[in-house]
C-alpha positions in Angstrom: 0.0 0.0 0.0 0.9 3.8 -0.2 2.8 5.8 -3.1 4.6 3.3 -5.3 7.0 5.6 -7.0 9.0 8.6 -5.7 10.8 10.8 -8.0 13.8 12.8 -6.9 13.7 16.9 -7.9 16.4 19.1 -7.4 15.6 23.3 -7.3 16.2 25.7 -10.4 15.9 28.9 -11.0 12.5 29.6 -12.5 13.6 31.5 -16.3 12.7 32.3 -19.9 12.1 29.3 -22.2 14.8 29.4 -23.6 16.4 28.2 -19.9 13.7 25.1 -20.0 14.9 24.0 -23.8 18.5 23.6 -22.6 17.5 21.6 -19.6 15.6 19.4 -21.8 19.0 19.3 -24.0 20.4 17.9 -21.5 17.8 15.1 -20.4 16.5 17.2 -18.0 12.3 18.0 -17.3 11.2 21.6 -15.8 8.3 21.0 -13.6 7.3 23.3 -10.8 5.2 22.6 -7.6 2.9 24.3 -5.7 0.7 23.7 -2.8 -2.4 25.1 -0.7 -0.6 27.9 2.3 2.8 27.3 0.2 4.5 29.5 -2.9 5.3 27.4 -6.0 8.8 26.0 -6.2 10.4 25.6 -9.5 12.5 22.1 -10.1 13.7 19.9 -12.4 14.3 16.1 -12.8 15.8 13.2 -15.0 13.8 12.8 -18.0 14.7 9.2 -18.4 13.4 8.3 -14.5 9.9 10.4 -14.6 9.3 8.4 -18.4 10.0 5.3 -16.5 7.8 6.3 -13.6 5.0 7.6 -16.3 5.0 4.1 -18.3 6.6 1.2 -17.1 6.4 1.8 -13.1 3.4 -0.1 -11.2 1.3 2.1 -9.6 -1.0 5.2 -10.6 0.5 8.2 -13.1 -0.6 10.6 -11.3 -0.1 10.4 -7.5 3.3 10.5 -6.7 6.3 10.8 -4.1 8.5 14.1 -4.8 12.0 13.9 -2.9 13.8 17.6 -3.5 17.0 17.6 -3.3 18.5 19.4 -0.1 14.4 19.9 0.5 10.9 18.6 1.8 9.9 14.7 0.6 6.1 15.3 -0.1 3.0 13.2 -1.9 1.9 14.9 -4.6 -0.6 14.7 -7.8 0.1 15.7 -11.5 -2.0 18.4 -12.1 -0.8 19.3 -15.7 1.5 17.7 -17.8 2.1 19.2 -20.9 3.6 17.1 -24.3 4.8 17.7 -27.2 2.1 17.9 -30.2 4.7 16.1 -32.7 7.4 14.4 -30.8 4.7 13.6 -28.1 7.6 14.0 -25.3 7.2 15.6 -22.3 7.9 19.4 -21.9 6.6 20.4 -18.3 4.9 19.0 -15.6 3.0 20.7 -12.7 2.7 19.0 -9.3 0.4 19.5 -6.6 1.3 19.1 -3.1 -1.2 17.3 -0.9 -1.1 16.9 2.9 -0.9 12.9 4.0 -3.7 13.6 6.2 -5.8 14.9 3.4 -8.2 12.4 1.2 -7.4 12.6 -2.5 -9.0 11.0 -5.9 -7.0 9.1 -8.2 -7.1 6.8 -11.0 -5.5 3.3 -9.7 -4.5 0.5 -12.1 -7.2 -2.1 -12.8 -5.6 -5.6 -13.1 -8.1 -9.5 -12.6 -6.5 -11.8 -10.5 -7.9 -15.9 -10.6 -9.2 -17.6 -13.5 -13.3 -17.3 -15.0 -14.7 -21.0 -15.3 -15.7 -19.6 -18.4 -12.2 -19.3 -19.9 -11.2 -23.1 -18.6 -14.9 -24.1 -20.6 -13.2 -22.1 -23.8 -14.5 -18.6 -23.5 -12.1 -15.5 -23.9 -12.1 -12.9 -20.8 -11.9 -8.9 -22.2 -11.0 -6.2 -19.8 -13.2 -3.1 -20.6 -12.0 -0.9 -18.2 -8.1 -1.2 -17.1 -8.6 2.1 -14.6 -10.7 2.4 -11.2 -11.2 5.9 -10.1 -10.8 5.6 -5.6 -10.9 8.3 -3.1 -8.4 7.7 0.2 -5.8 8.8 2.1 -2.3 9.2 0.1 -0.5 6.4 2.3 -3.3 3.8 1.5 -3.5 3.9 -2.4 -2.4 1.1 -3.8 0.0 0.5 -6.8 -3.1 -1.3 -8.0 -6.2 -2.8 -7.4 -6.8 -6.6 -8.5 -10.6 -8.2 -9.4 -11.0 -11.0 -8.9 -12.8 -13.0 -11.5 -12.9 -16.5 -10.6 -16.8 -16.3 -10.6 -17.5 -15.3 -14.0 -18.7 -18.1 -16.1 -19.4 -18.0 -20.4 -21.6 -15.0 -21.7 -20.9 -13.7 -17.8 -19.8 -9.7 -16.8 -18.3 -8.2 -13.8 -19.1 -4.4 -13.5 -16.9 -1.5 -11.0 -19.6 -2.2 -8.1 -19.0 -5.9 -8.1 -15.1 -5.0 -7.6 -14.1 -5.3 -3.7 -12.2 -2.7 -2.4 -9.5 -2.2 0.3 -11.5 -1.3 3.8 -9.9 2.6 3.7 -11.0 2.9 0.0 -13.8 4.1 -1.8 -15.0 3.9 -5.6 -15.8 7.1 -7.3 -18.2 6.1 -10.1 -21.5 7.8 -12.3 -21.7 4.7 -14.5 -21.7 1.2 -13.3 -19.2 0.2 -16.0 -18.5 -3.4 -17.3 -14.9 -4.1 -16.3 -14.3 -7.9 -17.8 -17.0 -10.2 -20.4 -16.3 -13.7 -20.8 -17.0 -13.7 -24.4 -18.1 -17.3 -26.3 -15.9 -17.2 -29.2 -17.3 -17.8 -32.5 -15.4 -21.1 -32.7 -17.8 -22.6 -29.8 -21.1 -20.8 -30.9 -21.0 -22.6 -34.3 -19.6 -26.1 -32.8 -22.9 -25.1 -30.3 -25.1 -24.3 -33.0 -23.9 -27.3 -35.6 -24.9 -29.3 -32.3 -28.7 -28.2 -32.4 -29.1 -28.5 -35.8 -27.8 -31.9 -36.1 -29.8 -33.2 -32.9 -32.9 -31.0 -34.5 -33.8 -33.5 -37.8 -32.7 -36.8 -35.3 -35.4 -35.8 -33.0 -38.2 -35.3 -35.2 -37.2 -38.4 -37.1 -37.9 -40.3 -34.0 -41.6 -40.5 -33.6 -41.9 -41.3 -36.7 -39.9 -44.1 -36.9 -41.4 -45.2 -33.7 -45.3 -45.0 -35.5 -43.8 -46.4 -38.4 -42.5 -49.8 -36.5 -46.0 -49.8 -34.3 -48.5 -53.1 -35.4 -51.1 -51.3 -37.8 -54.7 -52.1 -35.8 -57.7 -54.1 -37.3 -60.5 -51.3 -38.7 -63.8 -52.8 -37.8 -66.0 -52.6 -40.8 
């Protein structure tokens, strides 16, 4: 539980833009952070690590650990990140400074834990929604929040309000999503269908092979 990433900031001198394209030359990312009762503070860390944190860490990407160098270690959220139009690289970030004690809302990682009867009868299982929106305390988010789907049988659907939460969390949602489908693949639905159609003919044929064996009776004249 808690922040799963922490990214180390050191201070800069807040300048023109031509200041922030040489930091960027040099694998560097302005970012500044701000906070209610508190000034903004302009920083600047390693491209390479906040990229890392942004795609391949676990956790959130936007609740965060920020370490300044020689400064305060605070949680924060990413309250503007602005990218590139072309190059789609990262140019700026903006953090916001929350206090632990303070409840915050976040997007957690979605990931299903267990295996659907459904899948071991031949069914695929989709993930719809790969996100959960929680509201809680910055020490008890978790890098991510599992469902479990070992209920979910063929044609079956787990949606966000069938998803159990941690005891100190709760789910922000408008829409009672679907989050996973066992889907029958097409494969199974024809072998199901071939199946009918083949039994379909056999049962009609039966009763009237059944008359046609019966003793014909005497007509009385």
């Amino acid at each position: 539980m808690g922040l799963s990433t922490t990214l180390s900031a050191a201070p800069r001198e807040a300048g023109s833009s031509n200041k922030a394209r040489r930091l960027r030359e040099a694998g560097r990312l302005p970012a500044v952070c701000y906070g209610e009762g508190s000034g903004s503070q302009a920083v600047e860390l390693n491209y390479a690590a906040i990229k890392k944190a942004f795609l391949t860490d676990p956790g959130n990407r936007s609740l965060f650990t920020v370490s300044i160098e020689g400064g305060e270690t605070f949680p924060a959220l990413v309250k503007d990140l602005q990218i590139h139009p072309v190059s789609r690289k990262m140019l700026h970030v903006d953090f916001l400074k929350i206090s632990p004690g303070k409840k915050v809302t976040v997007k957690v990682p979605l990931t299903l834990s267990g295996k659907a009867p459904g899948v071991e009868r031949g069914g695929q299982i989709l993930q719809s929604e790969r996100e959960i929106t929680v509201t809680g305390l910055p020490g008890d988010i978790p890098s991510s929040i599992a469902a479990d789907v070992t209920s979910l049988n063929l044609g079956q659907t787990m949606h966000l309000s069938q998803v159990t939460l941690p005891e100190m969390l709760e789910l922000v949602k408008t829409v009672d999503l679907p989050v996973a489908v066992v889907n029958v693949p097409k494969g199974l639905k024809a072998e199901a269908e071939a199946a009918k159609a083949e039994a379909a003919p056999a049962a009609k044929a039966a009763p009237a092979a059944k008359a046609a064996k019966a003793p014909a009776k005497d007509k009385k004249k």
